[in-house]
C-alpha positions as CSV (number, residue, x, y, z in Angstrom):
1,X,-53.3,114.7,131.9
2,X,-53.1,110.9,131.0
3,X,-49.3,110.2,131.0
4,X,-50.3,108.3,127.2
5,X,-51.6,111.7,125.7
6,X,-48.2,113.5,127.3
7,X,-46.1,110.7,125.6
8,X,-47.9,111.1,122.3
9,X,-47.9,115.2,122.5
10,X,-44.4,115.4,122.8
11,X,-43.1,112.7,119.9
12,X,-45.7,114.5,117.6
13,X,-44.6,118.2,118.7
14,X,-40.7,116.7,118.7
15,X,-41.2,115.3,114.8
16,X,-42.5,118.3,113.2
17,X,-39.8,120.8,115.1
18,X,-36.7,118.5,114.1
19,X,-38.0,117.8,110.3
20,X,-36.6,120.0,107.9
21,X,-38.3,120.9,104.8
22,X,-36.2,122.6,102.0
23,X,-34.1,120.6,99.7
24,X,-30.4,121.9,98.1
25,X,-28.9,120.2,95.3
26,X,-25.1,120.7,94.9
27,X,-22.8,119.6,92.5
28,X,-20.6,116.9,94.0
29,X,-17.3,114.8,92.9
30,X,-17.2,111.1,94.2
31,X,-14.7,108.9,93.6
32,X,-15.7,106.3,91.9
33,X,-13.4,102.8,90.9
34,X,-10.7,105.1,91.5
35,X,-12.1,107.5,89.3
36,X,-13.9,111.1,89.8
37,X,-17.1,110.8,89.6
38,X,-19.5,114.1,88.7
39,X,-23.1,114.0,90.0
40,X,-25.4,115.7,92.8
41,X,-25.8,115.5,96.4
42,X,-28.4,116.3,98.8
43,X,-28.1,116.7,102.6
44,X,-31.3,115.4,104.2
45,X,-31.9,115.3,107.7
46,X,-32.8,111.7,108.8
47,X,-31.2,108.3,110.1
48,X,-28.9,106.6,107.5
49,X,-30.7,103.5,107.0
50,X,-33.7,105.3,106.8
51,X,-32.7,107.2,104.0
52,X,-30.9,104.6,102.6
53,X,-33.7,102.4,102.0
54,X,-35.7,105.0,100.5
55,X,-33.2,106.5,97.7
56,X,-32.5,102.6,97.0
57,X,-36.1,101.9,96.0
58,X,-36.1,105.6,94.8
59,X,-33.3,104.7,92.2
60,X,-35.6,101.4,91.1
61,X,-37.4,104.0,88.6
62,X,-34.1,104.7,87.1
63,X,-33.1,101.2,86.7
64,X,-32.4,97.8,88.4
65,X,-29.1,98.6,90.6
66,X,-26.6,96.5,91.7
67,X,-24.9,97.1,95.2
68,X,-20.7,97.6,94.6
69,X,-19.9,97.8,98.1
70,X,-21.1,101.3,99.5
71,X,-22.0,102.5,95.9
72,X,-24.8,101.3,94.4
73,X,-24.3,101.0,90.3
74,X,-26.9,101.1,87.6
75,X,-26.4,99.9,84.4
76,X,-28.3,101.3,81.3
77,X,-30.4,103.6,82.9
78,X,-33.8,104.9,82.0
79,X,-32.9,108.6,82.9
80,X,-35.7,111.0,81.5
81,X,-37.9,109.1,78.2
82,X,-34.5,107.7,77.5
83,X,-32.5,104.3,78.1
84,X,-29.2,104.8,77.8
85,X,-27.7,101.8,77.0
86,X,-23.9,102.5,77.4
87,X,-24.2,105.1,80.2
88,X,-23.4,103.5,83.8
89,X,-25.1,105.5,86.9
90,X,-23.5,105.6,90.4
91,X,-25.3,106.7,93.6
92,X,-24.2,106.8,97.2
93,X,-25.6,107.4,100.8
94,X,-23.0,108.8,103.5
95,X,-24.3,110.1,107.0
96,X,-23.3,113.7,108.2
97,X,-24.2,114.2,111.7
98,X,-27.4,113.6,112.2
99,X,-28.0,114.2,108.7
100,X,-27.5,111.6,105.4
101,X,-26.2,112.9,102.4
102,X,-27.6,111.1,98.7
103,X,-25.1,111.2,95.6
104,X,-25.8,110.4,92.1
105,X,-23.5,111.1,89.5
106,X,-21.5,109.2,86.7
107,X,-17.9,109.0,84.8
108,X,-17.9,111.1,81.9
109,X,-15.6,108.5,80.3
110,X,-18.7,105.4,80.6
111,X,-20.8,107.9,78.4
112,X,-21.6,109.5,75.3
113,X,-20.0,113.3,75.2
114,X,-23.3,114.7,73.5
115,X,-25.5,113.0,76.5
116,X,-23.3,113.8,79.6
117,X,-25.3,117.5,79.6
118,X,-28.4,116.5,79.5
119,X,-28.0,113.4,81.6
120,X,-26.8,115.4,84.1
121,X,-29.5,118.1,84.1
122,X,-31.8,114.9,84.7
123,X,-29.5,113.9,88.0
124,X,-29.7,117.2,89.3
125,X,-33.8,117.0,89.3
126,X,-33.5,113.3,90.2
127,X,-31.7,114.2,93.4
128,X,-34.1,117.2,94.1
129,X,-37.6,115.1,93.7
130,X,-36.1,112.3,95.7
131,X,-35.3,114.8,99.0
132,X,-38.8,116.4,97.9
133,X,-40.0,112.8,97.9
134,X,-38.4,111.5,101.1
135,X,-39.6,114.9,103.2
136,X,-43.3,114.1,101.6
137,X,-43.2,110.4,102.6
138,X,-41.6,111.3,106.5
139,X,-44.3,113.9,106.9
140,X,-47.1,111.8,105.5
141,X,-46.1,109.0,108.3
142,X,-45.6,111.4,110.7
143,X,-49.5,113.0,109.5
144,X,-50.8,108.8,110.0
145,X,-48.7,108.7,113.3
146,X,-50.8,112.2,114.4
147,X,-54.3,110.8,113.2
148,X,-53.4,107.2,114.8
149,X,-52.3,109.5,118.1
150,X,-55.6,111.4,117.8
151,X,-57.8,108.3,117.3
152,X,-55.3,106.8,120.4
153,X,-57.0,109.7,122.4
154,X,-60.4,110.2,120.8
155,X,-60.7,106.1,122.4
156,X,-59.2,107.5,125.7
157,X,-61.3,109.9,126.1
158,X,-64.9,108.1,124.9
159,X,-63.7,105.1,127.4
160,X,-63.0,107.8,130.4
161,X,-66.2,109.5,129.5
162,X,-67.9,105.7,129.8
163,X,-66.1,104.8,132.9
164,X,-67.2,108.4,134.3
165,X,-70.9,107.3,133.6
166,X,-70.5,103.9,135.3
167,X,-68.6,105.4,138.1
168,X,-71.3,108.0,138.6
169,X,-74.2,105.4,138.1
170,X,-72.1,103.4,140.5
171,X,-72.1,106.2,143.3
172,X,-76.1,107.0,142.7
173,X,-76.9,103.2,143.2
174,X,-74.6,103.3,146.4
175,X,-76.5,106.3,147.5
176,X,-80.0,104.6,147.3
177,X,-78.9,101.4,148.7
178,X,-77.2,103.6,151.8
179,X,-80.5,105.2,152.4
180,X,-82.5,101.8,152.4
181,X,-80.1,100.5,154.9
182,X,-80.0,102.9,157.1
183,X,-84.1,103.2,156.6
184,X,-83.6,99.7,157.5
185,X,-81.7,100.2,160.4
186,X,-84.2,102.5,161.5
187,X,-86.6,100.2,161.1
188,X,-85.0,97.3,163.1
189,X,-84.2,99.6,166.2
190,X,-87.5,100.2,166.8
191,X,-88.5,96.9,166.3
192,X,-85.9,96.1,168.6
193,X,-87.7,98.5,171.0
194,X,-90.9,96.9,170.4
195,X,-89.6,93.1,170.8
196,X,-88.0,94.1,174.1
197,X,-91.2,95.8,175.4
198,X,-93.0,92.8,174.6
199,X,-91.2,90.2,176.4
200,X,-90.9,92.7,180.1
201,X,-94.6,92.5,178.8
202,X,-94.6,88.5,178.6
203,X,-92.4,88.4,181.7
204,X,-94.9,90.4,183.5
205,X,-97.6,88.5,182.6
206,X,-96.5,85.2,183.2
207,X,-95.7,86.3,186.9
208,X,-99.4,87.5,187.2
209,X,-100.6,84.0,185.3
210,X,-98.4,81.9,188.0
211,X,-99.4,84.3,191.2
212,X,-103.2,83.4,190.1
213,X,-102.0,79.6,189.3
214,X,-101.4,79.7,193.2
215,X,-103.9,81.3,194.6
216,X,-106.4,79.4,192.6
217,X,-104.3,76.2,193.9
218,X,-105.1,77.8,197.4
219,X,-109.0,78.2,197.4
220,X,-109.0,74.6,195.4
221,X,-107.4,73.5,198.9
222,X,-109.6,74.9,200.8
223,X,-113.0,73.9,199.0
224,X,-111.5,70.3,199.6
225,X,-110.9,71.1,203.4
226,X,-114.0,72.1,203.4
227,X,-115.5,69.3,201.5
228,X,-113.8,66.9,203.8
229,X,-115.5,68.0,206.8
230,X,-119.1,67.7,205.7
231,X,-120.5,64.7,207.8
């Protein structure tokens, strides 16, 4: 098998088997400004910057987030139908093996007492369709990475099936040009045979021309002996 379908097989085959596909929400303490921080963390298996760069343009729906270091903060978020316009939002990415684990949470003090329930309710579901989210998007690449890897060897295939058609068109051509050479050959040995036969022919003849040459030379001699004694 082409060592381009093998290589393409096995990242395909290696993708889906190391991709998992449930997502857990736990509650999770961060802290925070040297605060605790109560929010929700997922643990999703993928490179860091990888996830990284998702949950930051994930968190872009929520509202426009400012990086604090490692912690990425988000003032007067739009959590749910609502903005809240004195609630602060925190999230976080941390890797875990070869896993990454996503935070969001907040500082019960930076909010309102009657909307820390229900803003956290929100974080909890925020954190699940995101690792929902992420697993979708991996597996819809990985589905374009298949179809391009399928295409890759629907093209391999339609040029080895072409180049199988040339080469056999090639060999069928050789075959009738072999047989008209060596019909060829054929031909030229016997005309070989023939040429030769001709000139021992020639060679004969001339011998019987130049043995007549002389004997006419003789009796041409002796007519004028003969002529020369007439008196």
């Amino acid at each position: 098998m082409n060592r381009l379908i093998l290589t393409i097989i096995a990242v395909v085959v290696v993708q889906y088997a190391t991709l998992a596909q449930k997502v857990t929400v736990k509650k999770q303490t961060q802290k925070v400004r040297n605060e605790t921080a109560h929010g929700f963390q997922a643990d999703l298996t993928g490179k860091p910057d990888d996830v990284s760069a998702a949950w930051t343009k994930f968190l872009r729906e929520i509202g426009k987030g400012k990086s604090n270091g490692e912690t990425i903060v988000i003032t007067e978020p739009a959590v749910g139908a609502t903005v809240y316009e004195k609630g602060i939002l925190y999230a976080t990415t941390e890797a875990s093996g070869e896993n990454t684990k996503v935070w969001l949470g907040l500082i019960n003090d930076e909010w309102e007492v009657n909307d820390i329930e229900i803003v956290n309710k929100e974080l909890d579901e925020l954190v699940h369709r995101f690792g929902v989210k992420y697993y979708k998007d991996v597996i819809q690449k990985q589905i374009d990475e298949s179809l391009a890897a399928a295409q890759a060897v629907e093209r391999q295939a339609q040029r080895l099936a072409n180049e199988s058609k040339s080469l056999a068109k090639q060999l069928t051509n050789n075959d009738e040009e072999k047989i008209q050479l060596e019909k060829s050959l054929e031909e030229n040995r016997l005309e070989d045979l023939v040429l030769k036969q001709k000139i021992v022919n020639n060679k004969k003849a001339q011998d019987s021309v130049a043995q007549a040459g002389v004997q006419i030379q003789s009796v041409v001699e002796m007519h004028r002996q003969r002529q020369m004694k007439v008196n």
